[in-house]
C-alpha positions as CSV (number, residue, x, y, z in Angstrom):
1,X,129.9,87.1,71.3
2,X,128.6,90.6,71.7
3,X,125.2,90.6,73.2
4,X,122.7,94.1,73.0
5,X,119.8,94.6,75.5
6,X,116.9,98.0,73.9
7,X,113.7,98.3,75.3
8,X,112.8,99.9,71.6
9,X,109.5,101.1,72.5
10,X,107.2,99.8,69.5
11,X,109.8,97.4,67.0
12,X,107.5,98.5,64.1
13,X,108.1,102.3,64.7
14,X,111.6,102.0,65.0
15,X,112.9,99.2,62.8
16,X,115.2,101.0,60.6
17,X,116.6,102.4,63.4
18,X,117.2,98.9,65.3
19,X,118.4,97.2,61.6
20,X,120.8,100.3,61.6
21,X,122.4,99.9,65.2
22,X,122.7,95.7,64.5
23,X,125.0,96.5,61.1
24,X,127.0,99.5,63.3
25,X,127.4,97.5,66.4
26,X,128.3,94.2,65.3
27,X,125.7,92.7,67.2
28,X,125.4,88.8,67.4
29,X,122.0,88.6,69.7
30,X,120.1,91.2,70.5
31,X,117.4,91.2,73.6
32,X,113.9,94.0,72.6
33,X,112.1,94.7,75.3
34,X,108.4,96.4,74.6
35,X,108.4,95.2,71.1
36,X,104.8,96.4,71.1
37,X,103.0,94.2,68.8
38,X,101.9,90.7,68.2
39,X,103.6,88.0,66.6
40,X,102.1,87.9,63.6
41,X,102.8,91.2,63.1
42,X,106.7,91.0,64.1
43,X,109.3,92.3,61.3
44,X,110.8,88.8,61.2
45,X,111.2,89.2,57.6
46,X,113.5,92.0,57.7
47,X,115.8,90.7,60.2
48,X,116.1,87.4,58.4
49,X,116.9,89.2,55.1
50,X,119.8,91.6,57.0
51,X,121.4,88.5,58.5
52,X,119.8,88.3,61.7
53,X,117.3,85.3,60.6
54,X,117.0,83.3,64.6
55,X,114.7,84.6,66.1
56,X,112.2,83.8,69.6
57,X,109.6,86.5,70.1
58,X,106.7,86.9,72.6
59,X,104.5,89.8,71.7
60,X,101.3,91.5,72.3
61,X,99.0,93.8,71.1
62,X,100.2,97.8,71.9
63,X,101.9,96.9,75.3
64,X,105.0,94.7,76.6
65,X,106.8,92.1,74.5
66,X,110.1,91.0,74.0
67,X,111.7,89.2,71.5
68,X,115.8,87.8,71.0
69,X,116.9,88.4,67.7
70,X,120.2,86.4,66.9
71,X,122.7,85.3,64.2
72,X,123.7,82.1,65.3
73,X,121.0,79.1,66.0
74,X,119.1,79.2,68.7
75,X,118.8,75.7,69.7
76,X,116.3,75.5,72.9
77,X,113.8,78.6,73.8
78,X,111.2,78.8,76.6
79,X,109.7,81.5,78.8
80,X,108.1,82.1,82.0
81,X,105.0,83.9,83.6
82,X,105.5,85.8,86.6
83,X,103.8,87.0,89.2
84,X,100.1,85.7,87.7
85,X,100.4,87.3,84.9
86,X,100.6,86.1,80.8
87,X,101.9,89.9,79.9
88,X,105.0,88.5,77.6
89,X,107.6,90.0,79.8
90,X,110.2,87.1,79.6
91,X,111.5,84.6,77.1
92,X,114.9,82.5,77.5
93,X,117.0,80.8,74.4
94,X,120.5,79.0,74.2
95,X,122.2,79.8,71.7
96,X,124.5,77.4,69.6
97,X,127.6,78.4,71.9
98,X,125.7,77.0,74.5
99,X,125.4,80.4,76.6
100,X,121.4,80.8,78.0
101,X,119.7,84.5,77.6
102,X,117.4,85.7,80.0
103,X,115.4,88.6,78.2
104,X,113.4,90.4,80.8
105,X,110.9,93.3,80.8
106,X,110.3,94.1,84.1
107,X,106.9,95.9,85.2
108,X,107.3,99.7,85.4
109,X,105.5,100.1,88.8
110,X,103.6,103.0,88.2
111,X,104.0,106.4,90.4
112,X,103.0,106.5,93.6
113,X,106.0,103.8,95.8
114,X,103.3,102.0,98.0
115,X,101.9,98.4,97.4
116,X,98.7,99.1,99.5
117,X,98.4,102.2,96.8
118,X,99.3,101.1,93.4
119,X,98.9,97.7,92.4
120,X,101.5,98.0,89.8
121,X,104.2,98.5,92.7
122,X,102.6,95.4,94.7
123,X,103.3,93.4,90.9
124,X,106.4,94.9,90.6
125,X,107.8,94.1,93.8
126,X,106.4,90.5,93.5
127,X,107.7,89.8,90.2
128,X,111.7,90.9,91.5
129,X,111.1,88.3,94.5
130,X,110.0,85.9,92.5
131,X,113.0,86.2,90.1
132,X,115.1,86.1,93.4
133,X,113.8,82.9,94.6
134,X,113.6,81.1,91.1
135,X,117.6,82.2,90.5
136,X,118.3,81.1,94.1
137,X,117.2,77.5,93.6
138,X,118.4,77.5,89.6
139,X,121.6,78.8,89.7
140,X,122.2,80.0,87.0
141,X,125.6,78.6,84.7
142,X,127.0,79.8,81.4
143,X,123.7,82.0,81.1
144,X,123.4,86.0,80.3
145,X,120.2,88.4,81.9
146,X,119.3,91.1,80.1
147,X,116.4,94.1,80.1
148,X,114.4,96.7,81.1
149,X,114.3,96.1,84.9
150,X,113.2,99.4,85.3
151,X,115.4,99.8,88.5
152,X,118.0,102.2,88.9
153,X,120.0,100.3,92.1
154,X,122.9,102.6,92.7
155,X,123.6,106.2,93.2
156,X,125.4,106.6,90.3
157,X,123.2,105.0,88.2
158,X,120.9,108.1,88.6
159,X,121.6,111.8,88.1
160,X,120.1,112.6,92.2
161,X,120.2,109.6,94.4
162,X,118.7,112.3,97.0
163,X,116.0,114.0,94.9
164,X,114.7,110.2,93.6
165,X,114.9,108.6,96.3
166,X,111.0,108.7,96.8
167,X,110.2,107.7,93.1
168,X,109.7,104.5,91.5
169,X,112.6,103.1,90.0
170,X,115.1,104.4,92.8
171,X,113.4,103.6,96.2
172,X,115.3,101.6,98.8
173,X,112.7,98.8,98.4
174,X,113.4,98.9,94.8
175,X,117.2,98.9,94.7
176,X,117.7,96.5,98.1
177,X,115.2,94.2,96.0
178,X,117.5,94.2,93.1
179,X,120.8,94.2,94.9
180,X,119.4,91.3,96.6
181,X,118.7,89.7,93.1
182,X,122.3,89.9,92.0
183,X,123.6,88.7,95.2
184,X,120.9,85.7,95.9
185,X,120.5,84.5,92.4
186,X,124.3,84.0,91.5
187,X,124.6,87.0,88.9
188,X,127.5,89.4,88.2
189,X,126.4,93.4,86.8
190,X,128.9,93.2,83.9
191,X,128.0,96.8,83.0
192,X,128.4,97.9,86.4
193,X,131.7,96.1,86.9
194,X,133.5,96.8,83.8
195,X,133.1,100.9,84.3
196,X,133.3,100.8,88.1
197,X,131.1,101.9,90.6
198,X,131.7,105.3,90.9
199,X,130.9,106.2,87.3
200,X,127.4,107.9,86.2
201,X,125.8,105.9,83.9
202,X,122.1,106.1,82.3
203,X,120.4,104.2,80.3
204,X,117.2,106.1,79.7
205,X,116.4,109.7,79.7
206,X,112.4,110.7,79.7
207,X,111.0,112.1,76.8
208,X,109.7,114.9,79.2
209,X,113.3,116.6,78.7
210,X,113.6,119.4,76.6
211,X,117.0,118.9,76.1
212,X,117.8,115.4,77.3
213,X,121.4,115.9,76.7
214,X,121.9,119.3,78.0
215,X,120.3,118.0,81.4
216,X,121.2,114.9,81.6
217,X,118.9,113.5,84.0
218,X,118.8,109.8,83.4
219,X,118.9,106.9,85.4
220,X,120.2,103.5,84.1
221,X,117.2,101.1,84.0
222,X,118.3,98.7,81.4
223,X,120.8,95.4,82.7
224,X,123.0,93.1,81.1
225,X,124.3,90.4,84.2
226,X,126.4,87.1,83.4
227,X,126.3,84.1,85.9
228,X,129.3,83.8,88.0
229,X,131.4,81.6,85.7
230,X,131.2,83.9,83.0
231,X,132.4,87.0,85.1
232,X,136.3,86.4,83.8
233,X,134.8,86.5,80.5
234,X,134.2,90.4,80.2
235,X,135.9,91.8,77.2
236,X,133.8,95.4,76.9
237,X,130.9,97.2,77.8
238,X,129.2,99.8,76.1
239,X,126.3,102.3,76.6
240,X,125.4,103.5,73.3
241,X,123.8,107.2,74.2
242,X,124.1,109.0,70.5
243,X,120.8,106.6,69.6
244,X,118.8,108.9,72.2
245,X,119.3,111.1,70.2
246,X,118.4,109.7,67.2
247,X,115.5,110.7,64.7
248,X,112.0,109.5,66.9
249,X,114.5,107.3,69.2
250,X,113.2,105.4,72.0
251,X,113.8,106.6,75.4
252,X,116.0,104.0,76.6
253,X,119.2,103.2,74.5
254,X,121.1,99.8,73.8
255,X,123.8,98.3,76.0
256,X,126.0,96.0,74.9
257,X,128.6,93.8,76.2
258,X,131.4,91.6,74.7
259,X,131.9,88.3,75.4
């Protein structure tokens, strides 16, 4: 099984280009995060008619959503709300292997790192421990988790651990929340693992960047982890950087491992 996590950054803007990567990549199930639009409006059609026709989608008007889009049945789907909130930012399938997908979109957090500040860091923050503690109780088995988690958690997976160090996305609460995550709710970073620690890797590069390439400076906020029993499983990883680069491409690209 190859597996793909995109935050795509509107599905209807950039369909062609996700159709396109499916066909190059060889992709079995692919995980969208901030599909952008509601389900009745959800290209469903076209993904059917390339070959991709199971699909589990949870969408919204303009903002969030996420959607798994997958060749093989899917034979049991569900989703939960976190922290409060109904903002489509999670939806779980098994597929007909029998492996479980976590699809997440986790909250961005705003700028400014202080919960009695910016209540998007306070719903950040909340919604990571409440991942924590649900994974701690429901360990997770045979299961994948994918997304956006908008966290960068390691020095190499930004281009200045020291000049981010104060901004959302790299603080210490931030990346000890996630660590703890990993550790606490039974997952293995399969990206991480595969290339090593020591290795920069990004994910995302701001549309800010005159030259995204030329400076480089991304961080790597999109995940793929595997539960524990999967971990001997690994058979590649890949970060798939030419699609930032692509005609109106989203600033995150896809990741993919194999399976």
């Amino acid at each position: 099984m190859k597996i793909a996590t995109w935050n795509i950054n509107s599905i209807r803007l950039r369909l062609d280009l996700v159709l396109g990567f499916l066909q190059q990549a060889d992709i079995d199930v692919l995980c969208l995060q901030e599909t952008k639009t509601q389900d009745m409006h959800f290209p469903g059609e076209a993904f059917t008619a390339a070959g991709w026709p199971y699909q589990v989608i949870r969408g919204e008007k303009s903002y969030n959503g996420v959607a798994i889009i997958s060749r093989q049945p899917l034979v049991e789907t569900n989703y939960i709300n976190w922290a409060g909130k109904t903002d489509c930012r999670h939806i779980w399938a098994r597929t007909q292997d029998g492996i479980g997908v976590h699809n997440f979109y986790v909250p961005a957090g705003g700028d400014i790192p202080a919960i009695d500040e910016n209540a998007k860091f306070a719903h950040k923050l909340q919604f990571i421990a409440e991942m924590t503690t649900h994974f701690g109780i429901n360990k997770p088995q045979t299961e994948v988790l994918v997304g956006d988690l908008n966290i960068a958690p390691l020095a190499s997976d930004v281009w200045s651990s020291k000049q981010l160090l104060k901004i959302v996305s790299h603080t210490p609460v931030e990346t000890d929340g996630l660590k703890r995550l990993v550790a606490d709710g039974g997952w293995h970073d399969a990206v991480r693992a595969y290339f090593g620690d020591e290795q920069k890797l990004y994910s995302w590069w701001s549309y800010r960047a005159r030259d995204w390439a030329g400076s480089d400076r991304g961080r790597r906020l999109d995940h793929i982890w595997v539960s524990l029993d999967l971990a001997d499983r690994i058979v590649m990883a890949e970060i798939h950087r030419g699609l930032r680069g692509a005609d109106k491409p989203s600033d995150h690209v896809p990741i993919s491992l194999t399976l």
